[in-house]
C-alpha positions in Angstrom: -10.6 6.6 -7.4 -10.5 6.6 -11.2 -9.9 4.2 -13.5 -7.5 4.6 -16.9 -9.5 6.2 -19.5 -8.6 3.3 -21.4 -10.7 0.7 -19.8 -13.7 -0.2 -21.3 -14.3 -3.6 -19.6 -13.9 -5.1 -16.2 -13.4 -9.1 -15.8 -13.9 -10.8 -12.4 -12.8 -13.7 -11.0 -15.8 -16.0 -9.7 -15.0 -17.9 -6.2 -13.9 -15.9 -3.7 -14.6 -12.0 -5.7 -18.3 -12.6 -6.6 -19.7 -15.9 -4.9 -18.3 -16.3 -1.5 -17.0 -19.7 -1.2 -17.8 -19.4 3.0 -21.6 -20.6 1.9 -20.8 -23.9 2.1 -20.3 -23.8 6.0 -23.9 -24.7 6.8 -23.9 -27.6 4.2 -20.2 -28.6 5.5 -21.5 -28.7 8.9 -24.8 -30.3 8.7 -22.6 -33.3 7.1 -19.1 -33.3 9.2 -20.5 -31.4 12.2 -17.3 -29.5 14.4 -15.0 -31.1 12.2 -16.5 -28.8 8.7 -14.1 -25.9 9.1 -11.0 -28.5 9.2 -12.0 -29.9 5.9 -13.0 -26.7 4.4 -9.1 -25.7 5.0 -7.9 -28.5 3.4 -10.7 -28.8 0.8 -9.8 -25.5 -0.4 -6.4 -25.5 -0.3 -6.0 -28.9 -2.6 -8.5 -27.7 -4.7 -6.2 -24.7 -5.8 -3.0 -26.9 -6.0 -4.7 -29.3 -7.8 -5.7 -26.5 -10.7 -2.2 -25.9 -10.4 -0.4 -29.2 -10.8 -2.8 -30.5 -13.4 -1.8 -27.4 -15.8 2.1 -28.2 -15.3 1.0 -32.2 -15.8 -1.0 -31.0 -18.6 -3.7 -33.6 -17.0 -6.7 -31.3 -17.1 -9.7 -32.3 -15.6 -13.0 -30.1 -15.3 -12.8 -27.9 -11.8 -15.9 -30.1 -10.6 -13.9 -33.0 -10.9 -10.9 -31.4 -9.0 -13.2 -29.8 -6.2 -14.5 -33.5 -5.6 -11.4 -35.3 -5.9 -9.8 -32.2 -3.6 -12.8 -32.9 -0.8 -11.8 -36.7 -0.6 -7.9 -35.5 -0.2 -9.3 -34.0 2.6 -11.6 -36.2 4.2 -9.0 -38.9 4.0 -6.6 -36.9 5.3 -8.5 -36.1 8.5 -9.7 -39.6 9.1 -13.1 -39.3 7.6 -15.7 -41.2 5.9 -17.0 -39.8 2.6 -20.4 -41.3 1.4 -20.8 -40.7 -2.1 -24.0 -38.7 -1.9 -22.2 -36.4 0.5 -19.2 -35.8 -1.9 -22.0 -35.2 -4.2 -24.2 -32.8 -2.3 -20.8 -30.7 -1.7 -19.9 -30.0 -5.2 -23.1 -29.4 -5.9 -22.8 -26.5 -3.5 -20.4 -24.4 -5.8 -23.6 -24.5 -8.4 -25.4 -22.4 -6.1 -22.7 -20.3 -4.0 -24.2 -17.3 -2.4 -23.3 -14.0 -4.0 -21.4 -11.6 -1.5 -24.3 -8.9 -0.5 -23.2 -6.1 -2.0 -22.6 -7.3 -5.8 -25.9 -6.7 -7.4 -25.1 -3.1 -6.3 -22.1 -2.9 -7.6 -22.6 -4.6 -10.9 -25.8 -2.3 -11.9 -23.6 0.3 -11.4 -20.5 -0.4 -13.5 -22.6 -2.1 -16.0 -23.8 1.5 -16.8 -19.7 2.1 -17.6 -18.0 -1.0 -19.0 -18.6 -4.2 -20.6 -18.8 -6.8 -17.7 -17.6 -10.6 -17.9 -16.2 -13.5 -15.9 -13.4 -15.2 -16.1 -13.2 -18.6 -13.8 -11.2 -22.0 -13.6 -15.1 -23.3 -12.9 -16.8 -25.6 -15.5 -19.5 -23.4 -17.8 -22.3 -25.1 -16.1 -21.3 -24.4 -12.5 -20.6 -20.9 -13.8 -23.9 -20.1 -15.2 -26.3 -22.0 -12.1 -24.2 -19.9 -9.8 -25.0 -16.4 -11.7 -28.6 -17.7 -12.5 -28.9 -18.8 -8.4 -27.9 -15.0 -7.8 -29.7 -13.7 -10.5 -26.5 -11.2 -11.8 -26.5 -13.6 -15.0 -28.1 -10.4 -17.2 -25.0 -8.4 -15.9 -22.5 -9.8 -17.8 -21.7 -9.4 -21.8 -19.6 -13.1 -21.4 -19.6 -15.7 -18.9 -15.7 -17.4 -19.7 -14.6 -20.8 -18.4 -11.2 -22.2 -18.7 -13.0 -25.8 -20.0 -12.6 -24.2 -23.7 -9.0 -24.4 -23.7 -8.7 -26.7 -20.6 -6.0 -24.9 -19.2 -6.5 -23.7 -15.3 -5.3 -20.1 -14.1 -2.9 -18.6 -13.9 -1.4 -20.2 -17.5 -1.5 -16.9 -19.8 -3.7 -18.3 -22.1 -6.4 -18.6 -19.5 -6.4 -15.0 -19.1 -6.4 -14.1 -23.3 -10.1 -15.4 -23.3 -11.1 -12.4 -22.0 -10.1 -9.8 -24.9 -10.9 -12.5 -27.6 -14.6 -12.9 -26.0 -15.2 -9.3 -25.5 -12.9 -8.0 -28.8 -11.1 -5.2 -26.9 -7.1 -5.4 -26.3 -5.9 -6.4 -23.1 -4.8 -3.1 -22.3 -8.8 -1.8 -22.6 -9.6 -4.5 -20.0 -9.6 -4.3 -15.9 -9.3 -7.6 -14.4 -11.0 -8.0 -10.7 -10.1 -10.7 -8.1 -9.7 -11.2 -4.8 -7.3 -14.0 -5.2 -3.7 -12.8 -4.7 -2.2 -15.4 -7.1 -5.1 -14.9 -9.7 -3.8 -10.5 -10.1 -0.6 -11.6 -9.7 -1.4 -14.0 -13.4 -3.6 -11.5 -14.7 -0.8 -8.4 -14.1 1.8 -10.7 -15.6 -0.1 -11.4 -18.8 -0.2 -7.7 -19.2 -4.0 -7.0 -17.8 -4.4 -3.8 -15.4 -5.4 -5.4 -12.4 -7.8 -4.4 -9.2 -7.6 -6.5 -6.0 -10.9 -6.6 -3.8 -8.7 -7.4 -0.4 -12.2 -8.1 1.8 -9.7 -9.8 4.6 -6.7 -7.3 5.0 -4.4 -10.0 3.2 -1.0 -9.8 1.7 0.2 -10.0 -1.8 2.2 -11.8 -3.3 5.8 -10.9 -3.8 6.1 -12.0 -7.4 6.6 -8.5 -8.7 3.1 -8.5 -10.4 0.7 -6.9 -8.2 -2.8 -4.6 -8.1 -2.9 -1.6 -9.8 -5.7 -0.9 -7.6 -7.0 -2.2 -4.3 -10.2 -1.9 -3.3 -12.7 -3.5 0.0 -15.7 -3.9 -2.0 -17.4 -4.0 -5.5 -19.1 -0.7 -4.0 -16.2 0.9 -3.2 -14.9 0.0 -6.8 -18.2 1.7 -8.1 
């Protein structure tokens, strides 16, 4: 595989393409015990639609303040008691997700190509513990949250802070998610896109897909 000559930078996606959001089951269970995976379902799924709505209400909140409020939608909603210091020690998880195993790999590698950012719905500060956790912070030219315009993904202006940050056109930058909805934005504002499909999953029919689909950062590099 070969990417367009063109491309001088790749962008990726934080939760779910380079911290794996599945590092919370040990801190999920040791709190809700057989009943973690239900409210990781849940938790997860509001915590998207919440982004979502709050762009169309134009109500933005910071995404820590969504991923708590989505984690009491879901407690609630499965008959469950949320202490405060366990909503707390939750969200504090997504400051120090575990990196999937083999992105330092794959980013010492295509640093040696392209300029290398992210570009995440996450707050700034949850975005740069979780890189420094990792240490893959010195990987990246820009680390880009959606706070500074405080608009979520996939608004089209989101997705323009990558070729101001990095002062390359959009058609000179490869964006990298494995979030279906998140190419499927990217490809519509006019970025070429690359899908890291870890799970065998399905697109999205919204006539916006991957120009490229990969299984791994590795087999990217």
């Amino acid at each position: 595989m070969k990417l367009p000559e063109q491309i001088k930078a790749l962008v990726f996606d934080a939760f779910g393409t380079l911290f794996n959001v599945l590092s919370l089951d040990q801190r999920l269970e040791s709190h809700f015990g057989d009943q973690a995976p239900a409210i990781n379902a849940i938790w997860r799924q509001k915590q998207l639609q919440y982004t979502w709505l709050r762009s169309l209400m134009d109500r933005y909140e910071p995404f820590s303040t969504v991923t708590s409020q989505a984690l009491s939608f879901a407690c609630q909603e499965l008959g469950i008691r949320l202490e405060e210091e366990v909503r707390a020690h939750m969200v504090q998880g997504y400051y120090e997700l575990q990196a999937f195993q083999e992105l330092k790999e794959g980013l010492g590698g295509l640093k040696e190509r392209y300029k290398l950012a992210i570009l995440s719905n996450a707050d700034p500060a949850m975005l740069n513990s979780a890189a420094e956790f990792n240490e893959i912070d010195h990987y990246f030219d820009a680390i880009l949250s959606v706070d500074s315009i405080k608009q979520f993904k996939p608004i089209p202006a989101v997705y323009q802070l990558a070729p101001d940050a990095l002062e390359l056109s959009a058609s000179e930058i490869a964006f990298v998610s494995s979030n279906t909805w998140d190419v499927s934005g990217a490809k519509s504002f006019g970025l070429f896109t690359i899908w890291i499909n870890r799970n065998e999953s399905t697109m999205e029919h919204l006539g916006f897909g991957a120009d490229v689909e990969v299984k791994s950062l590795v087999e990217l590099l």
